[in-house]
C-alpha positions as CSV (number, residue, x, y, z in Angstrom):
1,X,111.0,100.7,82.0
2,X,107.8,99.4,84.1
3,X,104.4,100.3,84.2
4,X,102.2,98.8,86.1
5,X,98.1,100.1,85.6
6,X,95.0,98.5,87.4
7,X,96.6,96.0,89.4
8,X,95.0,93.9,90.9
9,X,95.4,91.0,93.3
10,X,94.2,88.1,95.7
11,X,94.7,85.4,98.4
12,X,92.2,83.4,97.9
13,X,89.1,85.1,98.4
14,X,90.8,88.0,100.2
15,X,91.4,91.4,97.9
16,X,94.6,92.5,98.3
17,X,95.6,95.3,95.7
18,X,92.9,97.4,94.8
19,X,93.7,99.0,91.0
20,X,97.8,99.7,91.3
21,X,99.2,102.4,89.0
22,X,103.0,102.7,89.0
23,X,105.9,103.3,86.9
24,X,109.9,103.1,87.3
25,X,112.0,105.2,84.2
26,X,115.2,103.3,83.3
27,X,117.9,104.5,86.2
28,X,115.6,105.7,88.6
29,X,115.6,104.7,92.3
30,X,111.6,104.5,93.6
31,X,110.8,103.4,97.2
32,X,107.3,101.8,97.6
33,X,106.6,102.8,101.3
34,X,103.7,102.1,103.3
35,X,102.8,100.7,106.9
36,X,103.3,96.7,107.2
37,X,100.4,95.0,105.3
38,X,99.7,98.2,102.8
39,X,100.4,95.8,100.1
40,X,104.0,96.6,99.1
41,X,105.4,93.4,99.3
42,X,102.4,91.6,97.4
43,X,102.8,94.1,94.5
44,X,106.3,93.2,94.0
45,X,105.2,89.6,94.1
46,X,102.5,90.0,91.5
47,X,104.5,92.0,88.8
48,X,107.2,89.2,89.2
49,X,104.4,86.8,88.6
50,X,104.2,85.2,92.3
51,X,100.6,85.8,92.7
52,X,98.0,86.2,89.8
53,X,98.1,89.3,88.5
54,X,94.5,90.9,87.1
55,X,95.7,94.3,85.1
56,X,98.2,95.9,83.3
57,X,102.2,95.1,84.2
58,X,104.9,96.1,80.8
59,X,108.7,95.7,81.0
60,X,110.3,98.1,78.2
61,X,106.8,98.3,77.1
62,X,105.8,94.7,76.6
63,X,103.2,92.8,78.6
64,X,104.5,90.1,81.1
65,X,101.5,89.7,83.3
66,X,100.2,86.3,83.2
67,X,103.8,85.1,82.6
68,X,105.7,82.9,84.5
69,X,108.6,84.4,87.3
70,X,111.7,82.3,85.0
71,X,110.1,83.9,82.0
72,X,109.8,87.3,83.2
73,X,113.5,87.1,84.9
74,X,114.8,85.8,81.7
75,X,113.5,89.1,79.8
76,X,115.2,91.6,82.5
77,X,113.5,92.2,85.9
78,X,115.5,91.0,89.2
79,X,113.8,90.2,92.6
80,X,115.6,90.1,96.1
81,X,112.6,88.7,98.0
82,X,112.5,90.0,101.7
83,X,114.1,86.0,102.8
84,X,116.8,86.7,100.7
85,X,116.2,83.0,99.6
86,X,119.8,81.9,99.7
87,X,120.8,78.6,99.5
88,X,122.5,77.8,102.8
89,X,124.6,74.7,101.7
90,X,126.3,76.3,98.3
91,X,129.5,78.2,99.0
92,X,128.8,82.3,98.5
93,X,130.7,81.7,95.1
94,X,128.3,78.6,94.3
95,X,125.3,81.3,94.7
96,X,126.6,84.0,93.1
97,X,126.7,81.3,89.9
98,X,123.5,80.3,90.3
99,X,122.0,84.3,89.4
100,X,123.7,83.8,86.0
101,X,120.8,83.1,83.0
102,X,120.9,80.5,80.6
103,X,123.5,80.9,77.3
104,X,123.4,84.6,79.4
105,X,125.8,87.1,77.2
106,X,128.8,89.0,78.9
107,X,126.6,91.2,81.1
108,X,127.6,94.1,83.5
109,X,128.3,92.8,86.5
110,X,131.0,89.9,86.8
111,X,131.7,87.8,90.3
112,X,134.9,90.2,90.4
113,X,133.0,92.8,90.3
114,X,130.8,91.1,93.1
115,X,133.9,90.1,95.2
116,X,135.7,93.9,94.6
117,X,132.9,95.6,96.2
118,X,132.1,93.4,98.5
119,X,135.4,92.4,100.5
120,X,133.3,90.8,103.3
121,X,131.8,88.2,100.8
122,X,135.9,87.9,98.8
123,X,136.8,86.7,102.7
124,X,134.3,84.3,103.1
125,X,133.9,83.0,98.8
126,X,134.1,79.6,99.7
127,X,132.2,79.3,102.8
128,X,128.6,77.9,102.7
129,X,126.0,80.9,102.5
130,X,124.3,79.3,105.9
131,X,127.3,80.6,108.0
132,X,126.9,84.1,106.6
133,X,125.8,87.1,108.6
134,X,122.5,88.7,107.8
135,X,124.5,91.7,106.0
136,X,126.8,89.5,104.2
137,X,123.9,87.3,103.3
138,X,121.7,90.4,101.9
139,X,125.0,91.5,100.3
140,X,124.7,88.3,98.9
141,X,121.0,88.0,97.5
142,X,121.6,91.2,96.0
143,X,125.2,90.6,93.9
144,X,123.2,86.8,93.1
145,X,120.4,89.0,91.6
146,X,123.0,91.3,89.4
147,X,124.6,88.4,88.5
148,X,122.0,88.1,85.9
149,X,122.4,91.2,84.3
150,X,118.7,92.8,84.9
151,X,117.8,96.1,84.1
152,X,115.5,97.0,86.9
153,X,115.7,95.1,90.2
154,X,113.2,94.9,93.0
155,X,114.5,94.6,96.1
156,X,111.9,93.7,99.3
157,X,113.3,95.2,102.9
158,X,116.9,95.8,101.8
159,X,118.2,97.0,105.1
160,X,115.7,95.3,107.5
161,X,117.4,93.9,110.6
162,X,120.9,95.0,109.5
163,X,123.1,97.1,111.8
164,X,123.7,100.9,111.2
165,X,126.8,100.4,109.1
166,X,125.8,97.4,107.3
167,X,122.4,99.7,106.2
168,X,125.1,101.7,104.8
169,X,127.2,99.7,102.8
170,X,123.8,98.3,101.5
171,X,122.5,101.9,100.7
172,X,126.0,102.5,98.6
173,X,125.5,99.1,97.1
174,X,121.9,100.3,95.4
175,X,123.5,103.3,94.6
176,X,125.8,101.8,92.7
177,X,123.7,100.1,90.7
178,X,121.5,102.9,89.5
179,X,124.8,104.0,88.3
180,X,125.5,101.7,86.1
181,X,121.8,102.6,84.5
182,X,119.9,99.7,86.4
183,X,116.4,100.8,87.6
184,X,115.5,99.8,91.4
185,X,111.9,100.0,92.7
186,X,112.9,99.6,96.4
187,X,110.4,98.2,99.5
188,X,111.7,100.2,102.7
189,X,110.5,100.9,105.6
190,X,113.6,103.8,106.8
191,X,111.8,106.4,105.7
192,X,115.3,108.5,105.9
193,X,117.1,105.6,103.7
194,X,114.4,106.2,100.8
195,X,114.0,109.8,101.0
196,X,117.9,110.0,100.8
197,X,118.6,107.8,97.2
198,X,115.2,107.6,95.9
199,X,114.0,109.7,92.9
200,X,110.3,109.1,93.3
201,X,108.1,107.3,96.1
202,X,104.8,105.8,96.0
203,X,103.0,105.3,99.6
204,X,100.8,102.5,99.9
205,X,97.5,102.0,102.2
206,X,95.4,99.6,102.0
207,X,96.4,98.1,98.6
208,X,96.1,101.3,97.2
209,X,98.4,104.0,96.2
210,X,97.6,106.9,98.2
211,X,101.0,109.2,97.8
212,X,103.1,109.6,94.3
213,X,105.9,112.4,94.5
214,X,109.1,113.3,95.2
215,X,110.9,112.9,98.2
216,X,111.0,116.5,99.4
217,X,106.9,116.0,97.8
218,X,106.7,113.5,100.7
219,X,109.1,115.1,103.4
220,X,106.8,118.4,103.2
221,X,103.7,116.5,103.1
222,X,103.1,115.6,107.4
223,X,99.6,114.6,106.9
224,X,100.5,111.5,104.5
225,X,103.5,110.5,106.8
226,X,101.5,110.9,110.4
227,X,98.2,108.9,108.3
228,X,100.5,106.4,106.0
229,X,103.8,105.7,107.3
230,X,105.5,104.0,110.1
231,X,107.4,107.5,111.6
């Protein structure tokens, strides 16, 4: 589904990602872990065309480095950035709308579909995004994102700052969508979160890729959680 070889990255004249070499199959779950300022978020940001990307990035096998974010949305990839980037002044209704693509085809998510699972966000359809919790308003970025239809979403920090059972409604909410067959590569910083839904992890130092394995690869592997990971 992605693959991602030699990737590369800057800010300005500061070298960010050092030669990234990923993949996500269609369905899986993978967390991209890694201590704050590994380079996680920046990778997500460069294979959705945020930041210039030097390397290799293919979707279903066909190369969208170099592309612009609309066009490489348009051909199936979803991003819920880490701000959620909601807009405060549309109803939750009005955003959920606004995920929807251009002469987009009957995909598989609807906004009942959005509103059924979600009866927080049913409650509160017509109120202006702004008022929202920051569950409800994660809940939110994400459903805007599926609204789409994409076949692999990234998501940045999914459960960062929510409450214990918010992290779980949002950890049923990713499951969910794996199970309709919609890859998620998944930034997270719960180690116990990505160890429980993910199929595969990558852990990230230094804009490299230092760890690629499974999660009991990882969970029996102290010396790249004590050196790597925030634990």
């Amino acid at each position: 589904m992605l693959e991602v070889e030699g990737l590369h990255a800057y800010y300005g004249k500061s070298h960010i990602l050092h030669g990234v070499t990923m993949r996500v199959g269609a369905g899986e779950i993978v967390s991209l872990l890694g201590r704050n300022g590994a380079g996680r978020s920046t990778t997500v940001k460069t294979i959705m065309g945020e930041v210039a990307p030097i390397g290799s990035v293919r979707l279903r096998g066909e190369r969208i480095d170099g592309r612009k974010p609309h066009e490489i949305a348009r051909l199936g990839l979803g991003y819920v950035p880490e701000n959620r980037d909601i807009f405060p002044r549309l109803t939750v209704r009005e955003n959920l709308l606004l995920g929807l693509k251009p002469r987009q085809a009957k995909g598989r998510w609807s906004m009942d579909d959005m509103l059924a699972m979600f009866p927080q966000l049913a409650a509160r359809a017509d109120a202006p995004g702004g008022v929202l919790s920051g569950g409800e308003q994660q809940m939110l970025a994400i459903c805007r994102t599926l609204m789409g239809d994409p076949d692999l979403v990234m998501v940045d920090e999914p459960t960062e700052g929510l409450a214990p059972q918010v992290v779980e409604l949002v950890r049923a909410l990713l499951e969910k969508i794996a199970q309709r067959g919609v890859a998620i590569l998944m930034i997270e910083q719960k180690l116990t979160i990505a160890l429980a839904i993910s199929h595969r992890v990558y852990v990230m130092g230094h804009g490299r890729v230092v760890f690629e394995g499974t999660p009991g690869d990882l969970a029996a592997d102290e010396a790249v959680r004590k050196e790597w990971l925030e634990v």
